[in-house]
N, C-alpha and C positions, 0 to 999 in steps of 0.2 A: 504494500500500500504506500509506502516513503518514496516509492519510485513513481507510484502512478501520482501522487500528491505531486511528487518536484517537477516531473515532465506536463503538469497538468492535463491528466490525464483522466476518462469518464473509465465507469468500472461497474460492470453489469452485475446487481444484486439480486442476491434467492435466497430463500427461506425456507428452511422444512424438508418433508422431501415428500416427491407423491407414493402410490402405490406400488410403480414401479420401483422405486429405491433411486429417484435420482433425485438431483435439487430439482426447484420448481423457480422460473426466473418470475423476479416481483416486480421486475425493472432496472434502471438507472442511476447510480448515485453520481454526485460531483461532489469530490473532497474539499472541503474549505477548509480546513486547518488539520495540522496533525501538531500535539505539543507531549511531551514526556512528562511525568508530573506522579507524585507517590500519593499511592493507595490512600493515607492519612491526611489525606487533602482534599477529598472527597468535601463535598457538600450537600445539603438536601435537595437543593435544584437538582445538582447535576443527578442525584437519584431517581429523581422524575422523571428526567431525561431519559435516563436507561427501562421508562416505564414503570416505575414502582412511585409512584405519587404519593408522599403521604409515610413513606416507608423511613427510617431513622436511618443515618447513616450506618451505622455497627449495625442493624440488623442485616443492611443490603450486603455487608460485605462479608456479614459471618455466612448469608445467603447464596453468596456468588463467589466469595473467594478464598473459601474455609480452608484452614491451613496454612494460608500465604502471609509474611509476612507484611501487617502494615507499613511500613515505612519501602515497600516494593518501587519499585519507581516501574509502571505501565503509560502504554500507548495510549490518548485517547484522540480519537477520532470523530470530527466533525462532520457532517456532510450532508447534503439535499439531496433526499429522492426525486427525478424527475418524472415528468408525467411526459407520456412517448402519446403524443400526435398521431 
């Protein structure tokens, strides 16, 4: 994703998978931002963000990244789903 982010580059998103066991395309993202940033820096917005509205910071991360150390330094990645014409 670092490569399609720097070359500005679009990058076809899917989700799930069907019946058959493959992804299923959901469409288009365009990356707006990629920045590095640790696990303990999290906020409630950004929890919302990831779909958990409402959700505590520790609960999302004992939820999502149980095991891993807080102080992790992870990818987060920004970006627009387009809508294909």
């Amino acid at each position: 994703m670092k490569f399609a982010f720097e070359q500005g580059l679009f990058l076809r998103a899917t989700c799930g998978i069907d019946s058959k066991k493959r992804p299923v395309v959901i469409g288009w993202i365009r990356i707006n931002s990629m920045t590095k940033e640790r696990l303990n820096d999290m906020t409630e917005d950004d929890v919302g963000r990831e779909g958990y509205p409402g959700m505590t910071v520790d609960r999302f991360l004992e939820k999502e990244f149980q095991g891993i150390e807080r102080n992790t330094m992870v990818w987060v990645v920004k970006f627009a789903l387009l809508t294909v014409i």
